[in-house]
BAGUNU-474488 format. One line per 5 residues: number of its first residue (from 1); for each residue x, y negated, z negated of C-alpha. Coordinates in steps of 0.05 Angstrom, whole numbers, plus 5000, padded with zeros to 4 digits. Example, Ala and Ser with C-alpha at 12.3 -4.5 7.8 and 13.67 -1.06 7.14 Angstrom:
BEGIN
1) 5246/5090/4844; 5273/5021/4857
END
This chain:
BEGIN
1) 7727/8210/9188; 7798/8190/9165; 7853/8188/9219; 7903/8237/9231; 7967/8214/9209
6) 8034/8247/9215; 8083/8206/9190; 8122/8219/9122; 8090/8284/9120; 8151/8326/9079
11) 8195/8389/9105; 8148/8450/9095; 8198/8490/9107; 8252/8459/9066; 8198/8462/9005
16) 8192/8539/9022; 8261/8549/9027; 8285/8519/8965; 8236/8563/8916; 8262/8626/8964
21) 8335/8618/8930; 8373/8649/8980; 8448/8673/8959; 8491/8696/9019; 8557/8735/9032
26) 8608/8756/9078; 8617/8831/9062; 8671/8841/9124; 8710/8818/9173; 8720/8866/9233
31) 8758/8886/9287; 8719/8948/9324; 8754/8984/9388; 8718/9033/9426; 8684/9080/9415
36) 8658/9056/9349; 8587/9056/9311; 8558/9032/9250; 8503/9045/9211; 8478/9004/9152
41) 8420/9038/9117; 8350/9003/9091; 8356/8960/9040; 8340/8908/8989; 8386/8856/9022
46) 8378/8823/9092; 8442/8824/9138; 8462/8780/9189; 8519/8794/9235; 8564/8747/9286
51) 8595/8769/9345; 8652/8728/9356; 8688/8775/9411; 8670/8830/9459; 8602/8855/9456
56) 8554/8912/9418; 8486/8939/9421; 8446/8942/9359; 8381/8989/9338; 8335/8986/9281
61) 8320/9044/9246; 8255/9074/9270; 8255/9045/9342; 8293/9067/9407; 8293/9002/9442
66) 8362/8977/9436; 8374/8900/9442; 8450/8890/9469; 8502/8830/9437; 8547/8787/9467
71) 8596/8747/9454; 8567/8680/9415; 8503/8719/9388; 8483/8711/9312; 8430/8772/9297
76) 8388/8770/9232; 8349/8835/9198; 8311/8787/9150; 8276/8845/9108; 8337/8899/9098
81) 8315/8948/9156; 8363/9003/9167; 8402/8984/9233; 8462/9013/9273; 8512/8977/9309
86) 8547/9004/9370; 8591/9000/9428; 8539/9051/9453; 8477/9064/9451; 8513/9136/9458
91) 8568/9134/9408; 8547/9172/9340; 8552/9120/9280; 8593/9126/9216; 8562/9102/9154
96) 8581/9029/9137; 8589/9040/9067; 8642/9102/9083; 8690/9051/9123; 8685/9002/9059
101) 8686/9046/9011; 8740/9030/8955; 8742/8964/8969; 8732/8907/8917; 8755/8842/8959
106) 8688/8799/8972; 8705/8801/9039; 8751/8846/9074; 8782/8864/9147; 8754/8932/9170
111) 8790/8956/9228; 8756/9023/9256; 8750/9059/9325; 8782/9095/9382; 8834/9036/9415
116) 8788/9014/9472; 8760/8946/9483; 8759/8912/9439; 8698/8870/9385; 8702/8819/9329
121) 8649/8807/9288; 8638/8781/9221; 8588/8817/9170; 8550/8794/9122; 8483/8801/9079
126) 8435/8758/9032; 8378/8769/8977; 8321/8726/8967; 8314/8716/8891; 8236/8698/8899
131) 8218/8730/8966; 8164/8776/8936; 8095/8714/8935; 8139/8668/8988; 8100/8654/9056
136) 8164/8661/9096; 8187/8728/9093; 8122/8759/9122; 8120/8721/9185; 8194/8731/9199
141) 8200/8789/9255; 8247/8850/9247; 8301/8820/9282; 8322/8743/9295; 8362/8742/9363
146) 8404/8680/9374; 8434/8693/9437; 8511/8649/9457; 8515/8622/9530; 8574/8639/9565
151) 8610/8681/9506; 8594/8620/9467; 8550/8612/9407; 8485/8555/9421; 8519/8486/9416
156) 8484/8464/9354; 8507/8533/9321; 8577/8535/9341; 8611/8497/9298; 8581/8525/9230
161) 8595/8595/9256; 8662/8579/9276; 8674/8549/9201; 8644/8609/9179; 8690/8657/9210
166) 8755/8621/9189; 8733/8615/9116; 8718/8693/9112; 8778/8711/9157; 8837/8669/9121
171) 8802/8657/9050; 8827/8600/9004; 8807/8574/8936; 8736/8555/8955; 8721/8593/9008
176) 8670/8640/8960; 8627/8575/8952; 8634/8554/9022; 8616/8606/9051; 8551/8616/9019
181) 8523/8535/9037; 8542/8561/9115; 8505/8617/9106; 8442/8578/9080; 8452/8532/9143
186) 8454/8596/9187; 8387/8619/9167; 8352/8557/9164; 8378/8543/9240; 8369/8615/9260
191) 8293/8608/9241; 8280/8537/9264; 8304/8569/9333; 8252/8627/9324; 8202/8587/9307
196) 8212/8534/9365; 8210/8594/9420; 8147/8624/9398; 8100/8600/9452; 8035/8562/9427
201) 8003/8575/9359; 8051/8642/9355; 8100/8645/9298; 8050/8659/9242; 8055/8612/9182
206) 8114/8583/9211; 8082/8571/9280; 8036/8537/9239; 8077/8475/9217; 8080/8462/9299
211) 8012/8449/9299; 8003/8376/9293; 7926/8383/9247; 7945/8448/9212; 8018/8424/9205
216) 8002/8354/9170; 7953/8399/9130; 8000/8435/9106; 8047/8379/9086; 7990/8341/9056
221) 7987/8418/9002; 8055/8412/8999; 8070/8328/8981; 8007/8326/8928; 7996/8403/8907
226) 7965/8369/8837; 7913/8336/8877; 7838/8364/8874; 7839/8387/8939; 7775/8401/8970
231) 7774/8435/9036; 7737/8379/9069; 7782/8331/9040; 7835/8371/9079; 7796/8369/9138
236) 7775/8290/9134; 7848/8283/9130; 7870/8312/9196; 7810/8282/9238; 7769/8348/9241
241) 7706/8382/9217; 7706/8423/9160; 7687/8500/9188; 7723/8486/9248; 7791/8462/9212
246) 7775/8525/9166; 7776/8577/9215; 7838/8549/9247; 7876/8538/9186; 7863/8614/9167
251) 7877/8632/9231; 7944/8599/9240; 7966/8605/9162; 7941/8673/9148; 7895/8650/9092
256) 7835/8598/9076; 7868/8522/9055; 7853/8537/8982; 7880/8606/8973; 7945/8576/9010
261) 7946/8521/8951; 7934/8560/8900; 7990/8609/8921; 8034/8553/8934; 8016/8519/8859
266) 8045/8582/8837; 8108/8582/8866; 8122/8517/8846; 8098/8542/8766; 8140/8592/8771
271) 8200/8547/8792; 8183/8490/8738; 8191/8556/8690; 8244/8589/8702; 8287/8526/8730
276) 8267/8469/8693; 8246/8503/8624; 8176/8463/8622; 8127/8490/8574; 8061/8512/8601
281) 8023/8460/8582; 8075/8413/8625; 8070/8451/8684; 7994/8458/8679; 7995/8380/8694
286) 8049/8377/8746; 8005/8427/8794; 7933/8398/8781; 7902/8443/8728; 7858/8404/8674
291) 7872/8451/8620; 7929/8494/8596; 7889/8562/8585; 7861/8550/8661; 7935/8546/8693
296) 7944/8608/8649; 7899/8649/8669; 7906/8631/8751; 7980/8652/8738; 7965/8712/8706
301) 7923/8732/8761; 7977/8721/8805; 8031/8758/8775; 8007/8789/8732; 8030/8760/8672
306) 8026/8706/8627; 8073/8652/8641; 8115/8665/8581; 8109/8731/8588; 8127/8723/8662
311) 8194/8682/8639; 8214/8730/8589; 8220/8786/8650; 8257/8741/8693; 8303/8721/8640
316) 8315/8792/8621; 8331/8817/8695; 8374/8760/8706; 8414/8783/8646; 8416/8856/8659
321) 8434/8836/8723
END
């Protein structure tokens, strides 16, 4: 049996992350005195929100449980969940999109409230362009707490949301662009933090990559995806048998070895697409099929469409868009 072997495995996650194409923004800058409440209703974007000063309590739509903010925190809603934000749990909210409404500035001061004490946070949301097949999304929870210490933000988050806050607060030429690489590097921490906490094999797909068989398993897909990957070639790979390095696999990944591959083949054919402009015959190669009409019809099954047909669409929304 071959040995285990860990070393230049790649970044799972950075592979997953690139073909998510995330695109962030700061919506608003604000400066809340009690009493005060917002509400921000479900959506088709994903919000994050900084408190830089003061404190707030914050409740999904749906639950009662509310999860209180302090000074320093970062919160994520990864999948657009309605959510309210309060000096309260008591104080009835005013609709986000009321206070803001009018206003064409990418980013903006909102002042709003009664004169008490006094919160700064800074607002913000972000799509994922190609969130729909993407492993990620699903595992994420509802919300991503990254609690401060000491009405400061964690020390290796700090500085980025510090930057963050003066390039949305005091804008200059470049700012727009700026902006949206710190907000990339706030997600990819914020997760990497959820993931790390997660005790054992928890996490989901992401809990997975901790694992140190199902992780280099995963890297092995994700370095050679073209390769004619056999599920006991996975297995001899990682220094296991084959039904017992099945059923773990499945049971950390969500999904059998191949089924994994083969969804994350697609991704990358959908990528070398829409991004590169191969033709399907190229892109047949680059993810291990033997024949053009085979890669065609696997895609197809996937999404539904051929993969012309398939770039067409995505060409047209981006247009329209």
């Amino acid at each position: 049996m071959a040995k285990l072997t860990i070393l230049e495995t790649p970044d799972v996650l950075t592979d997953v992350l690139k073909t998510l194409r995330l695109r962030g923004r700061v919506f608003c800058c604000s400066e809340l005195s009690a009493p005060w409440a917002l509400s921000l209703p479900e959506s088709g974007y994903a919000h994050f929100h900084v408190i830089e000063r003061g404190g707030a309590w914050l409740r999904l739509a749906g639950e009662t449980q509310v999860h209180p903010l302090a000074s320093g925190d970062l919160v994520i809603v990864p999948r657009g969940r309605g959510h309210v934000l309060s000096d309260s749990p008591n104080t009835k909210p005013v609709p986000l999109r009321q206070l803001i409404k009018g206003r064409t500035a990418a980013c903006h001061l909102m002042q709003h409230g009664g004169g008490g004490a006094q919160t700064l946070m800074t607002c913000g949301s972000f799509t994922f362009e190609n969130a729909g097949q993407n492993p990620l999304i699903a595992v994420l929870p509802p919300l991503i707490h990254v609690q401060g210490h000491r009405g400061r933000s964690a020390e290796w988050l700090e500085p980025t949301l510090r930057m963050l806050a003066e390039e949305a607060r005091h804008p200059r030429p470049g700012s727009e662009t700026l902006v949206a690489r710190l907000i990339d590097i706030i997600f990819v921490q914020a997760v990497r933090a959820w993931v790390e906490s997660q005790p054992g094999a928890q996490g989901g797909w992401l809990g997975a990559l901790r694992d140190p068989q199902i992780g280099v398993a995963l890297g092995l897909l994700h370095r050679e995806p073209q390769r004619a990957w056999s599920v006991q070639a996975l297995a001899n790979e990682v220094a296991m048998s084959r039904s017992p390095f099945a059923a773990k696999f499945t049971s950390l990944v969500g999904e059998p070895p191949l089924a994994y591959l083969t969804r994350w083949r697609m991704q990358l054919a959908a990528e070398s697409l829409l991004r590169e402009r191969l033709n399907v015959g190229e892109v047949a190669v680059r993810i291990g099929y033997e024949s053009e009409a085979a890669f065609s019809k696997a895609f197809k099954r996937h999404y539904g469409l051929s993969p012309l047909a398939f770039r067409r669409q995505q060409e047209q929304r981006a247009a329209a868009a």
